[in-house]
VEXDO-88924 format. One record per atom (N, C-alpha, C, CB): atom name; chain; residue in one letter; x, y, z. Coordinates in Angstrom, 2 decimals, always signed. Glycine has a CB too. Layout:
# VEXDO-88924
pt atome=CA	chaine=A	residu=A	u=X	v=Y	w=Z
...
***
This chain:
# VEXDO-88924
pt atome=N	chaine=A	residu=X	u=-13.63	v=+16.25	w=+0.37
pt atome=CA	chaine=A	residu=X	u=-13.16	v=+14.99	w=-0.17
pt atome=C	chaine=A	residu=X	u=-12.90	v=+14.04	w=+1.01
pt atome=CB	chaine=A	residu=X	u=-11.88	v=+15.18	w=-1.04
pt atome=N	chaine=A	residu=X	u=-13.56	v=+12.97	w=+1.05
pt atome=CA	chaine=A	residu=X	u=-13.08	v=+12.01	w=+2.01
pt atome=C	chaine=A	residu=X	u=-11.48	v=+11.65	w=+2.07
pt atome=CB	chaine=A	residu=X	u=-13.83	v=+10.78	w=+1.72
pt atome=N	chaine=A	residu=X	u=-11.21	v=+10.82	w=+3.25
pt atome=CA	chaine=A	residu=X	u=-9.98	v=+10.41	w=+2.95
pt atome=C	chaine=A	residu=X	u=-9.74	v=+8.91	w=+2.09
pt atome=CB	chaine=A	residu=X	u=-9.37	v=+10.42	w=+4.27
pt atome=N	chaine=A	residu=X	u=-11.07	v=+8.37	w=+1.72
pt atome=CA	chaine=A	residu=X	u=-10.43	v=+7.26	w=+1.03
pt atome=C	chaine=A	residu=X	u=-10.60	v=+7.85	w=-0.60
pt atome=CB	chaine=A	residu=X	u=-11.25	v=+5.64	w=+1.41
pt atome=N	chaine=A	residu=X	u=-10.89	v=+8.86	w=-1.17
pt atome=CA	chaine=A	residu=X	u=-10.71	v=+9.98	w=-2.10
pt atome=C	chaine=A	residu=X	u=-9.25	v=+10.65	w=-1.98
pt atome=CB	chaine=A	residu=X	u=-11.86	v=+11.07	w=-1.81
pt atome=N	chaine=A	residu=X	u=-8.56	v=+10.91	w=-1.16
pt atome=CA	chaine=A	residu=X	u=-7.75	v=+11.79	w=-0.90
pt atome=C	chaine=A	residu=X	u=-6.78	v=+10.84	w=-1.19
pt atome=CB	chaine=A	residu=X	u=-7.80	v=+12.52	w=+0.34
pt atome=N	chaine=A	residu=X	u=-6.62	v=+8.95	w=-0.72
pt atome=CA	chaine=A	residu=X	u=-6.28	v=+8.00	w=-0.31
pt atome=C	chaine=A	residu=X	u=-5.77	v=+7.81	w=-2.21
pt atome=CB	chaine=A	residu=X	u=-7.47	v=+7.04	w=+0.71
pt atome=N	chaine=A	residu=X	u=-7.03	v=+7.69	w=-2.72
pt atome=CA	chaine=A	residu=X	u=-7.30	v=+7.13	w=-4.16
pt atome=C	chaine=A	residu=X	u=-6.79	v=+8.13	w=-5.34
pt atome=CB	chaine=A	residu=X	u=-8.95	v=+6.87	w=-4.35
pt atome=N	chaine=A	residu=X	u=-6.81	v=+9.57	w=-5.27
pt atome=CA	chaine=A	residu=X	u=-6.02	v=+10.51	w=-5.43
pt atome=C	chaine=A	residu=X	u=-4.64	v=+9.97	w=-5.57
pt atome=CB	chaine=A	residu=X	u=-6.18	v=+11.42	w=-4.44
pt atome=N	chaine=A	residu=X	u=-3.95	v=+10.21	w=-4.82
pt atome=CA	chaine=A	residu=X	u=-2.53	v=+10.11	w=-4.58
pt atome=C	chaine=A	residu=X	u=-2.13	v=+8.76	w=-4.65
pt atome=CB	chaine=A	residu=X	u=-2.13	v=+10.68	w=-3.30
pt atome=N	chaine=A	residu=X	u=-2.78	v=+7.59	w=-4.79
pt atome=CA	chaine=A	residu=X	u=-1.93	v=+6.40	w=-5.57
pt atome=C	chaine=A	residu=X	u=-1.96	v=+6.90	w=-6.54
pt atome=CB	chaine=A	residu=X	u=-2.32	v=+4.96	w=-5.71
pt atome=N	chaine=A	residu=X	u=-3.57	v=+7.71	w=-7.41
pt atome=CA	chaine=A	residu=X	u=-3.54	v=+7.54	w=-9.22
pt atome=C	chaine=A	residu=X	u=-2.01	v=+8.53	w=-9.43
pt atome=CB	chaine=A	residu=X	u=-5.43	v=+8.51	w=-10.30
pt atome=N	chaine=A	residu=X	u=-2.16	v=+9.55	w=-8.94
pt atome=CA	chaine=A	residu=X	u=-0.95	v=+10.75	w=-9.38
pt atome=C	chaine=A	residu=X	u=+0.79	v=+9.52	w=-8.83
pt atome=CB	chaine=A	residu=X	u=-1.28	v=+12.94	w=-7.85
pt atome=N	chaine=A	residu=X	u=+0.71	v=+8.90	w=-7.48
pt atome=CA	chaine=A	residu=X	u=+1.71	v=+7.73	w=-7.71
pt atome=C	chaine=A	residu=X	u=+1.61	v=+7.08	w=-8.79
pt atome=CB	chaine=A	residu=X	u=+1.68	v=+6.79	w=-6.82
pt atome=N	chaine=A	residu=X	u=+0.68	v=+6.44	w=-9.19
pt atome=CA	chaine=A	residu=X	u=+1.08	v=+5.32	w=-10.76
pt atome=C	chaine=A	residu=X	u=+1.22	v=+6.06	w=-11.77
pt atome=CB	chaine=A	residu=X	u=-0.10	v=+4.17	w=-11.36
pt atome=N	chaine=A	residu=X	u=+0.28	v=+7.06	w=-11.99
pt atome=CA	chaine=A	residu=X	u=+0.82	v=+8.35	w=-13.08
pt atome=C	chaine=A	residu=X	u=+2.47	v=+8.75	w=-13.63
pt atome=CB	chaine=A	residu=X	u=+0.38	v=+9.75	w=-12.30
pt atome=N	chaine=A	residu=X	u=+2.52	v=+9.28	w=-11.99
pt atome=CA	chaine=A	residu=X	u=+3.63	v=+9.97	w=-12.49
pt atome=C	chaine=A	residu=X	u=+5.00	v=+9.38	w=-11.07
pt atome=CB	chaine=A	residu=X	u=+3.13	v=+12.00	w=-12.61
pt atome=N	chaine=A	residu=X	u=+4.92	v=+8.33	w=-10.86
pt atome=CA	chaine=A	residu=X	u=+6.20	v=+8.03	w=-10.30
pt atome=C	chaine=A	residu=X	u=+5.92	v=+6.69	w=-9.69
pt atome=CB	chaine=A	residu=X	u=+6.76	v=+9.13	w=-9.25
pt atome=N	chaine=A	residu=X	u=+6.09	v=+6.62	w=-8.55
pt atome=CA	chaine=A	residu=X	u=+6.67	v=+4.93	w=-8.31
pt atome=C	chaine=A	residu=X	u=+6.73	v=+4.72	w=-6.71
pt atome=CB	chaine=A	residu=X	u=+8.53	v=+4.62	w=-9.02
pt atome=N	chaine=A	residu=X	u=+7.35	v=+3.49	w=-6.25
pt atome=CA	chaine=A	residu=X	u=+7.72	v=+3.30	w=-5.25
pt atome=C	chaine=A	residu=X	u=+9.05	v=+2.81	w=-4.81
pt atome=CB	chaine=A	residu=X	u=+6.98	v=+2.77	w=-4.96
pt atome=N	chaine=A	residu=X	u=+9.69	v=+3.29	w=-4.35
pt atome=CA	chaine=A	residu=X	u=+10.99	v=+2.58	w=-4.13
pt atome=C	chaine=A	residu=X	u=+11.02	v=+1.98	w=-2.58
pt atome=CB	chaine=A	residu=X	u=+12.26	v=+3.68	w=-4.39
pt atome=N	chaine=A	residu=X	u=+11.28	v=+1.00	w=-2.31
pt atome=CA	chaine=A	residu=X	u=+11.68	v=-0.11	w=-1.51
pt atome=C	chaine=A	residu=X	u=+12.36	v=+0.08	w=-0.39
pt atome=CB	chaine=A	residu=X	u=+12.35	v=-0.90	w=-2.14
pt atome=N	chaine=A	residu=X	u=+13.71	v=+0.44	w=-1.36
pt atome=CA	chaine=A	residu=X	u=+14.78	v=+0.73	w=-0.69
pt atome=C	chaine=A	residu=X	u=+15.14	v=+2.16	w=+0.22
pt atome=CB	chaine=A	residu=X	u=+15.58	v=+0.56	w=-1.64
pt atome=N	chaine=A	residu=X	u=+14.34	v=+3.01	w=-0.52
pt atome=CA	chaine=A	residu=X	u=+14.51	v=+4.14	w=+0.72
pt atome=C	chaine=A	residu=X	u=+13.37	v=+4.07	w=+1.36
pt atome=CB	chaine=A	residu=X	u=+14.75	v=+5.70	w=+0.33
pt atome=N	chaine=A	residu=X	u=+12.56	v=+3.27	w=+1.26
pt atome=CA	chaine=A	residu=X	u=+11.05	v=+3.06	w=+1.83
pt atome=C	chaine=A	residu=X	u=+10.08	v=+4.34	w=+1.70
pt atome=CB	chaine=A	residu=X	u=+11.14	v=+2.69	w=+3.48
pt atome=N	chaine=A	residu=X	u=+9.60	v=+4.61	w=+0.81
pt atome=CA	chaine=A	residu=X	u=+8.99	v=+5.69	w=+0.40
pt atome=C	chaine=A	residu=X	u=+8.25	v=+5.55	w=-1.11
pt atome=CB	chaine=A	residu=X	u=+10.03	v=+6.74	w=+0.46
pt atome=N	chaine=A	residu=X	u=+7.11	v=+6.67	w=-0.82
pt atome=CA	chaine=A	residu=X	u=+6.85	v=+6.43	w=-2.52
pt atome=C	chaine=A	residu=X	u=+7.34	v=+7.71	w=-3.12
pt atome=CB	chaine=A	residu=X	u=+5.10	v=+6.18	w=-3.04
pt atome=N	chaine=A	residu=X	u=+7.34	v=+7.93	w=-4.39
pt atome=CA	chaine=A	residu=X	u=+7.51	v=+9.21	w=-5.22
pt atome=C	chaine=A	residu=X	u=+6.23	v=+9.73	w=-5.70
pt atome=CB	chaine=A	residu=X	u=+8.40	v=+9.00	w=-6.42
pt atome=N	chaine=A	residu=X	u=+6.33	v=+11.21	w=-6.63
pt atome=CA	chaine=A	residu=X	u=+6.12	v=+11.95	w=-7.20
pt atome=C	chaine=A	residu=X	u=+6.65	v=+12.49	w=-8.32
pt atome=CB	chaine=A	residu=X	u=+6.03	v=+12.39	w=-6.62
pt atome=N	chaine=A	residu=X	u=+7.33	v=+12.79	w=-9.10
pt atome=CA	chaine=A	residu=X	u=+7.83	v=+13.76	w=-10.17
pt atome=C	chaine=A	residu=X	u=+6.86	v=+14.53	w=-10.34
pt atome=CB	chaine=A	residu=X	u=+8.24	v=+13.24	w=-11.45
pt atome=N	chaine=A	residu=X	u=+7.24	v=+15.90	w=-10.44
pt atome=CA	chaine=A	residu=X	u=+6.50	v=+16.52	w=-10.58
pt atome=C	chaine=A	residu=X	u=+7.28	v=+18.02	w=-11.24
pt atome=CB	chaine=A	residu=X	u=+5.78	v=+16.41	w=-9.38
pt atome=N	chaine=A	residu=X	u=+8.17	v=+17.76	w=-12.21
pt atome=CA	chaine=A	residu=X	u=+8.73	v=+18.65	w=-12.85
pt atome=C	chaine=A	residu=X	u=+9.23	v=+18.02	w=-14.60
pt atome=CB	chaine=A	residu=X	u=+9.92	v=+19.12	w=-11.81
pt atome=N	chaine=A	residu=X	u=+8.15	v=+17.70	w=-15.14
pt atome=CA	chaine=A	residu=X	u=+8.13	v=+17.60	w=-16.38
pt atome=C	chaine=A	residu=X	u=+6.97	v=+17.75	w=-17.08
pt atome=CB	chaine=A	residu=X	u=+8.61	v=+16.64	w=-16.63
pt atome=N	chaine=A	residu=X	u=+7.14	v=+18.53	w=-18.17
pt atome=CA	chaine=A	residu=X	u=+6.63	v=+19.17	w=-18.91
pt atome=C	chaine=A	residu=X	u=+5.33	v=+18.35	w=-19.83
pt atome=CB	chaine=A	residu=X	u=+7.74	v=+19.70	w=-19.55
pt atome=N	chaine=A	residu=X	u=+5.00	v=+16.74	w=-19.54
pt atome=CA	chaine=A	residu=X	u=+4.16	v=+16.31	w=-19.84
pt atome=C	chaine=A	residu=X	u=+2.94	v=+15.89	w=-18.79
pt atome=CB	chaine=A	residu=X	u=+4.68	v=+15.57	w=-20.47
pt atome=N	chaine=A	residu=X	u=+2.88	v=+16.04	w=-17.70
pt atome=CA	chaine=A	residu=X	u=+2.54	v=+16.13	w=-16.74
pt atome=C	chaine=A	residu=X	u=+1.06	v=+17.01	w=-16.69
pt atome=CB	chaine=A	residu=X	u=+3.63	v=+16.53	w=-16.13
pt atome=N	chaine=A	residu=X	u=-0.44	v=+16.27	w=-16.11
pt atome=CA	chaine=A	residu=X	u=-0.59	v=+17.13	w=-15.53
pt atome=C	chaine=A	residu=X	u=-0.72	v=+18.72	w=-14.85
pt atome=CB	chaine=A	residu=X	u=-0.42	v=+16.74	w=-15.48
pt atome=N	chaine=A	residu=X	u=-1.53	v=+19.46	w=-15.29
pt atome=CA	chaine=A	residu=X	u=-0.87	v=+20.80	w=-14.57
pt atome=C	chaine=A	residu=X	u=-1.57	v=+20.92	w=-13.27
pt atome=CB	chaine=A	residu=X	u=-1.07	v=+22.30	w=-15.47
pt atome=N	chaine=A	residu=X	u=-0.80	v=+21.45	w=-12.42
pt atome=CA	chaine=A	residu=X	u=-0.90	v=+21.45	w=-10.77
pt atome=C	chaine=A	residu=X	u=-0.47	v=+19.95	w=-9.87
pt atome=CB	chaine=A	residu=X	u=-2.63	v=+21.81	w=-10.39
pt atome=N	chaine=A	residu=X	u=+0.67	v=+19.08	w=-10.80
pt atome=CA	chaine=A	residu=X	u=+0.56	v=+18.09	w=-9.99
pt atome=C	chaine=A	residu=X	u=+1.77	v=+18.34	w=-8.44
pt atome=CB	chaine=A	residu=X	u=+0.86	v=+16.74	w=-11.06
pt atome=N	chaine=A	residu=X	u=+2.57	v=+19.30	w=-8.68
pt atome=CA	chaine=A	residu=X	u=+2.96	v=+19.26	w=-7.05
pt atome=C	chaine=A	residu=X	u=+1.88	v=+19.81	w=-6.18
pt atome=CB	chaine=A	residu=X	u=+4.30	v=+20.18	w=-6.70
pt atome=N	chaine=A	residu=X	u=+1.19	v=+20.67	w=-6.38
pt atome=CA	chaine=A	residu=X	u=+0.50	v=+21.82	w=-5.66
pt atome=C	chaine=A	residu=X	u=-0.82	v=+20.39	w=-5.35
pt atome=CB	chaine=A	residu=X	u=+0.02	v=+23.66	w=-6.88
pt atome=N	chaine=A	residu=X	u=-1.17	v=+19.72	w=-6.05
pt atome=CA	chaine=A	residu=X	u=-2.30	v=+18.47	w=-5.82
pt atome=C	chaine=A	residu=X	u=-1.60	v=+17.10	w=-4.55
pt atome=CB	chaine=A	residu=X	u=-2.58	v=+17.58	w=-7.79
pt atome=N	chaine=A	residu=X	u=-0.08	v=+17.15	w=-4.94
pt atome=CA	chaine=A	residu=X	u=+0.16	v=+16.02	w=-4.20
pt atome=C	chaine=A	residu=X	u=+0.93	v=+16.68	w=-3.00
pt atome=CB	chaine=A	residu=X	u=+0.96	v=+14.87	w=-5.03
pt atome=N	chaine=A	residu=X	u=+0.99	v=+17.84	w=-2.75
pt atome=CA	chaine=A	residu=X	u=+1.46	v=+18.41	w=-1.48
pt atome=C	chaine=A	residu=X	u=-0.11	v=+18.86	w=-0.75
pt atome=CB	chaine=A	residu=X	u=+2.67	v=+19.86	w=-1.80
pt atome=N	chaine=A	residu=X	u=-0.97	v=+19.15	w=-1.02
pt atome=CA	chaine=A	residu=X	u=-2.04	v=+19.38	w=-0.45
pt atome=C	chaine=A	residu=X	u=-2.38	v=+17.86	w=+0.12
pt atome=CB	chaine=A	residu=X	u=-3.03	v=+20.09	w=-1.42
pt atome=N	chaine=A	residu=X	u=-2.23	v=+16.61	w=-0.50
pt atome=CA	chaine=A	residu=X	u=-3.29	v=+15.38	w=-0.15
pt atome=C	chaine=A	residu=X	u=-2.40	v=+15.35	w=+1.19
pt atome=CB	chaine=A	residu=X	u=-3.42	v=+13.68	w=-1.34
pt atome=N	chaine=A	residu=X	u=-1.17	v=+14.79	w=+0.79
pt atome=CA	chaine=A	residu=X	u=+0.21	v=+14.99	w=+1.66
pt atome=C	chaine=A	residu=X	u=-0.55	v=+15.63	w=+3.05
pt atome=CB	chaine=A	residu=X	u=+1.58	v=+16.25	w=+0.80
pt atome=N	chaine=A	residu=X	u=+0.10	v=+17.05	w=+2.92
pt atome=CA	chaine=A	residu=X	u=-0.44	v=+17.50	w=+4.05
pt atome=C	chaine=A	residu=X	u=-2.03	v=+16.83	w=+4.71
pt atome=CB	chaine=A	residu=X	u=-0.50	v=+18.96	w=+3.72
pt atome=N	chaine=A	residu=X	u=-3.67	v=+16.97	w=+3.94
pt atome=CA	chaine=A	residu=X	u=-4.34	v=+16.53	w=+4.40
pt atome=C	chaine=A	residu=X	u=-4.71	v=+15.24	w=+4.56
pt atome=CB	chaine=A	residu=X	u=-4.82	v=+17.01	w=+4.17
pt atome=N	chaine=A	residu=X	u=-3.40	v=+14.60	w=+4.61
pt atome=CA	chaine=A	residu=X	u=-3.58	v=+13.19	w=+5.35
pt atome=C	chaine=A	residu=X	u=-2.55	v=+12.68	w=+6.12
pt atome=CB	chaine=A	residu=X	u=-3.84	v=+12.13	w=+4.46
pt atome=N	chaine=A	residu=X	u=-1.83	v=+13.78	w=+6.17
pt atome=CA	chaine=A	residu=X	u=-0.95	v=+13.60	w=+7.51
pt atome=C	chaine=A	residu=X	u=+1.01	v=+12.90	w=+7.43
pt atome=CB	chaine=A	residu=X	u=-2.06	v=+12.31	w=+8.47
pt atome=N	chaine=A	residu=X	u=+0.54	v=+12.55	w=+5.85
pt atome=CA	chaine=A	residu=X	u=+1.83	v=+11.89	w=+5.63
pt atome=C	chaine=A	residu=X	u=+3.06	v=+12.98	w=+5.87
pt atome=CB	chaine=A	residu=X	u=+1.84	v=+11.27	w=+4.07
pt atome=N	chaine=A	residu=X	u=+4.59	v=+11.95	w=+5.60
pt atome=CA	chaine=A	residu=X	u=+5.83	v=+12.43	w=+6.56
pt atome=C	chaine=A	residu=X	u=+6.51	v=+12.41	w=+4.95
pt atome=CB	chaine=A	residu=X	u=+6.61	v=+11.17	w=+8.19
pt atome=N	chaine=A	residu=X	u=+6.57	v=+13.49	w=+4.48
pt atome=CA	chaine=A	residu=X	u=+7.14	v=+13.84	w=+3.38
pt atome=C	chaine=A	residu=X	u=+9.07	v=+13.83	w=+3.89
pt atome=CB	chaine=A	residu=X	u=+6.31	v=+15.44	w=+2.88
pt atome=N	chaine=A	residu=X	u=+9.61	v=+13.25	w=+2.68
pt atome=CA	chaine=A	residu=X	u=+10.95	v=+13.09	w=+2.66
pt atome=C	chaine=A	residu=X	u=+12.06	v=+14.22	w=+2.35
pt atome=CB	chaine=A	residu=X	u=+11.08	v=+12.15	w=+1.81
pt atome=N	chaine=A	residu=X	u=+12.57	v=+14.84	w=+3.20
pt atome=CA	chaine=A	residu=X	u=+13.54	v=+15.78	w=+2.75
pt atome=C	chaine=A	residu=X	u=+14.67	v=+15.25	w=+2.99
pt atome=CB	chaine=A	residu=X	u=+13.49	v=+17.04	w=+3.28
pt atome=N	chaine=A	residu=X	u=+15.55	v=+16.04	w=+2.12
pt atome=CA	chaine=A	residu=X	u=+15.61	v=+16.32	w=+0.86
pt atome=C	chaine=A	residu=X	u=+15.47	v=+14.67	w=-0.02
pt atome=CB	chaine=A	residu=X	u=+17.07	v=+17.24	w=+0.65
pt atome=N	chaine=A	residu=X	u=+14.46	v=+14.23	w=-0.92
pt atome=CA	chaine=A	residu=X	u=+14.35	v=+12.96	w=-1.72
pt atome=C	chaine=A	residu=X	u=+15.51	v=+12.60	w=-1.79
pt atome=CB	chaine=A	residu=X	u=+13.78	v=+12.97	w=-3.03
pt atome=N	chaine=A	residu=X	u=+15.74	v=+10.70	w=-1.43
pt atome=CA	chaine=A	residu=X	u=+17.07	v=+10.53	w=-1.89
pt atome=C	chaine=A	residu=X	u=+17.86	v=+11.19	w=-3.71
pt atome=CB	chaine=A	residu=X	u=+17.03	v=+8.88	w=-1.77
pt atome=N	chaine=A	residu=X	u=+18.55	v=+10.87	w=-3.33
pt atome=CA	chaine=A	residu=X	u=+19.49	v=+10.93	w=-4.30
pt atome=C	chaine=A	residu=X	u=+18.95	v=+10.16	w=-5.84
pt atome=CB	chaine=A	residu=X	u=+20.81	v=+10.25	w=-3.62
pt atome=N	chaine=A	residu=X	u=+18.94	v=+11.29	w=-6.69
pt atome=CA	chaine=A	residu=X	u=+18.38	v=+10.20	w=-8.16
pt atome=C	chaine=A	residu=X	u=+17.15	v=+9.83	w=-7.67
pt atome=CB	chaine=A	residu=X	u=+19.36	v=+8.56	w=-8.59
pt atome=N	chaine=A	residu=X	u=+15.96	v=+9.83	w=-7.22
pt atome=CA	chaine=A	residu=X	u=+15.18	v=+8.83	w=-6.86
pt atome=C	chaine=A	residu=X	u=+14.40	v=+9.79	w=-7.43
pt atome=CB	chaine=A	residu=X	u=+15.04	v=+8.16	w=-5.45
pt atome=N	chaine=A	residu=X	u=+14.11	v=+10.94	w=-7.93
pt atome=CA	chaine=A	residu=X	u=+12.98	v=+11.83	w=-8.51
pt atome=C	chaine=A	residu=X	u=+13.77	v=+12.32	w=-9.90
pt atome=CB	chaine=A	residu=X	u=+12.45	v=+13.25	w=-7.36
pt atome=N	chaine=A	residu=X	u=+13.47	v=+11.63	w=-11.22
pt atome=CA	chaine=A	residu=X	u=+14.30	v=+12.75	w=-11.86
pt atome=C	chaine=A	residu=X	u=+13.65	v=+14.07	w=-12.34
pt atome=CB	chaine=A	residu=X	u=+14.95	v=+12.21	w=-13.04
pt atome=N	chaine=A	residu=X	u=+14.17	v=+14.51	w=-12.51
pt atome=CA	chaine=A	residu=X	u=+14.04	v=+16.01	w=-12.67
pt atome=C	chaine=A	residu=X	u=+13.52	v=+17.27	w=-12.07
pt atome=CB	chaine=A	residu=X	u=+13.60	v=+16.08	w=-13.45
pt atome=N	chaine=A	residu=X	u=+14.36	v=+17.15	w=-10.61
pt atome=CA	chaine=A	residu=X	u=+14.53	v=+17.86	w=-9.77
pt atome=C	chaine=A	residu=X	u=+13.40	v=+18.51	w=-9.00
pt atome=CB	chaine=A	residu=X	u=+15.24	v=+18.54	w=-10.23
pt atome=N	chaine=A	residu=X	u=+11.78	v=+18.55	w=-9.45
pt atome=CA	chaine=A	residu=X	u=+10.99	v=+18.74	w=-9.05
pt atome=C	chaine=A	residu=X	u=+10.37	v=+17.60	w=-8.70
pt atome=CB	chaine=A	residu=X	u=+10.57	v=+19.46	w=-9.61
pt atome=N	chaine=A	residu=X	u=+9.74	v=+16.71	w=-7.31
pt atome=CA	chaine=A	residu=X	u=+9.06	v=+15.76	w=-6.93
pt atome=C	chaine=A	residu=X	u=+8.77	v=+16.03	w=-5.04
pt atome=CB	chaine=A	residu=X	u=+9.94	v=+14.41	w=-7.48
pt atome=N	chaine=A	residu=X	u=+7.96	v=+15.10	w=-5.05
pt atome=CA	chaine=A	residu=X	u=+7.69	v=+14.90	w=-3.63
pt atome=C	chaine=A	residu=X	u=+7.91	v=+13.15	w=-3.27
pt atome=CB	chaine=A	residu=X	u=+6.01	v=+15.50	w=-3.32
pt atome=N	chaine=A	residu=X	u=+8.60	v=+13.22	w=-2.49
pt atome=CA	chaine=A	residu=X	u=+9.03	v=+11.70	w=-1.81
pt atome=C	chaine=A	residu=X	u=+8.62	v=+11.79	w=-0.52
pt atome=CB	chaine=A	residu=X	u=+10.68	v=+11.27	w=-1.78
pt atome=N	chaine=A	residu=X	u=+7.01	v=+10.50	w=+0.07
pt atome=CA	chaine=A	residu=X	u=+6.61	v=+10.40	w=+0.72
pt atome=C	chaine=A	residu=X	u=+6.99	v=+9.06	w=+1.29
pt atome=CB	chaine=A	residu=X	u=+5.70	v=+10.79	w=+0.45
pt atome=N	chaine=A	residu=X	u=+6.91	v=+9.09	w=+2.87
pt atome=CA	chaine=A	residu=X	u=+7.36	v=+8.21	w=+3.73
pt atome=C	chaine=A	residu=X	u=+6.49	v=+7.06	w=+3.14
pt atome=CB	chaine=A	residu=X	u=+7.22	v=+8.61	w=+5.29
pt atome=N	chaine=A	residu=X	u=+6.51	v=+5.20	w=+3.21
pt atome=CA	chaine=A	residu=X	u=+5.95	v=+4.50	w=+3.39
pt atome=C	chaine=A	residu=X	u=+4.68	v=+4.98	w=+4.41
pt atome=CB	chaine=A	residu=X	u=+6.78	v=+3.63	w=+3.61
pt atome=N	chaine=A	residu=X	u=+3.42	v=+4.68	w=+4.10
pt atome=CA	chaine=A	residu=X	u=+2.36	v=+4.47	w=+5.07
pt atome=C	chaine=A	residu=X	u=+0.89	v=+3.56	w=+4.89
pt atome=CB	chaine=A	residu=X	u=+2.02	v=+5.77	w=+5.35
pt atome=N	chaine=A	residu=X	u=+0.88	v=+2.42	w=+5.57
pt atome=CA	chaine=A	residu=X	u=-0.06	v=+1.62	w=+5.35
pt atome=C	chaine=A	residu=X	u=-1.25	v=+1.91	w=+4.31
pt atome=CB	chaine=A	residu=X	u=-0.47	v=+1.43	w=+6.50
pt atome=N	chaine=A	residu=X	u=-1.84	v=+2.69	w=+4.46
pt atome=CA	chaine=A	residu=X	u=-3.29	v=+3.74	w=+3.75
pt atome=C	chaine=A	residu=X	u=-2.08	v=+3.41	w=+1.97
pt atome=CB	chaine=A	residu=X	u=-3.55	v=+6.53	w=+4.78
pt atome=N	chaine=A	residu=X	u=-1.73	v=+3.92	w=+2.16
pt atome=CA	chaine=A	residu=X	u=-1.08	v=+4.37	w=+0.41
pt atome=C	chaine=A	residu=X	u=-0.64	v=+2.59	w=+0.12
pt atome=CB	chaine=A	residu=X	u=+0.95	v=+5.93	w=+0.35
pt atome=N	chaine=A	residu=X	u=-0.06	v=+2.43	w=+1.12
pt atome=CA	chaine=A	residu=X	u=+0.90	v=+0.91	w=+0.18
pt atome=C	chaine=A	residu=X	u=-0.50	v=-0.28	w=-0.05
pt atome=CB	chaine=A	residu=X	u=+2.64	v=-0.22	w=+1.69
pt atome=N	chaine=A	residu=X	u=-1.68	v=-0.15	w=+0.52
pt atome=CA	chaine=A	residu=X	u=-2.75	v=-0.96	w=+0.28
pt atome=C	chaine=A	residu=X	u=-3.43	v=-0.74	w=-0.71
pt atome=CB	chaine=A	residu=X	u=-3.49	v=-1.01	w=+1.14
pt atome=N	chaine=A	residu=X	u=-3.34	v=+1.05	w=-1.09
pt atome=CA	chaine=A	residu=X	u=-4.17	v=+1.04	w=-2.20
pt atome=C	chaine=A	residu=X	u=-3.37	v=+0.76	w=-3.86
pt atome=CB	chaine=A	residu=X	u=-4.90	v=+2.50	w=-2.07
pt atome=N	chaine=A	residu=X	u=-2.20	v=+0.68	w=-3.40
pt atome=CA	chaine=A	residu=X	u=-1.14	v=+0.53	w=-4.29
pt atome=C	chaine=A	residu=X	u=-1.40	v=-0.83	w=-4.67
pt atome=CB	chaine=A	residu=X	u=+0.27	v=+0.82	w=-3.73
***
């Protein structure tokens, strides 16, 4: 998969299933509800890793509900295709 595939990936699973917040400068994931996708952490931790992004530990506070998500740093590549 190229990276502007990998790029285009992980906005759709961002507009899908979560968002961007501003304020902690990062985008989201959810990835623990039951309408979802199946394999969407295991899909957005793989792009993650193969594109180098700076995943957020531990996600702020409230900013994923339901306790399963991935909160990725702001990075040019993602906020353009956004």
């Amino acid at each position: 998969m190229t990276q502007e595939a990998q790029v285009a990936e992980l906005v759709r699973l961002i507009r899908l299933h979560g968002g961007v917040d501003a304020e902690h400068g990062c985008s989201w994931v959810a990835t623990g509800h039951e309408r979802q996708e199946p394999g969407v952490f295991e899909k957005v931790t793989a792009l993650v890793e193969q594109l180098g992004l700076e995943r957020i530990r531990p996600a702020p506070a409230g900013l994923i509900p339901g306790a399963l998500g991935v909160a990725i740093a702001r990075d040019p590549r993602i906020d353009a295709a956004l």
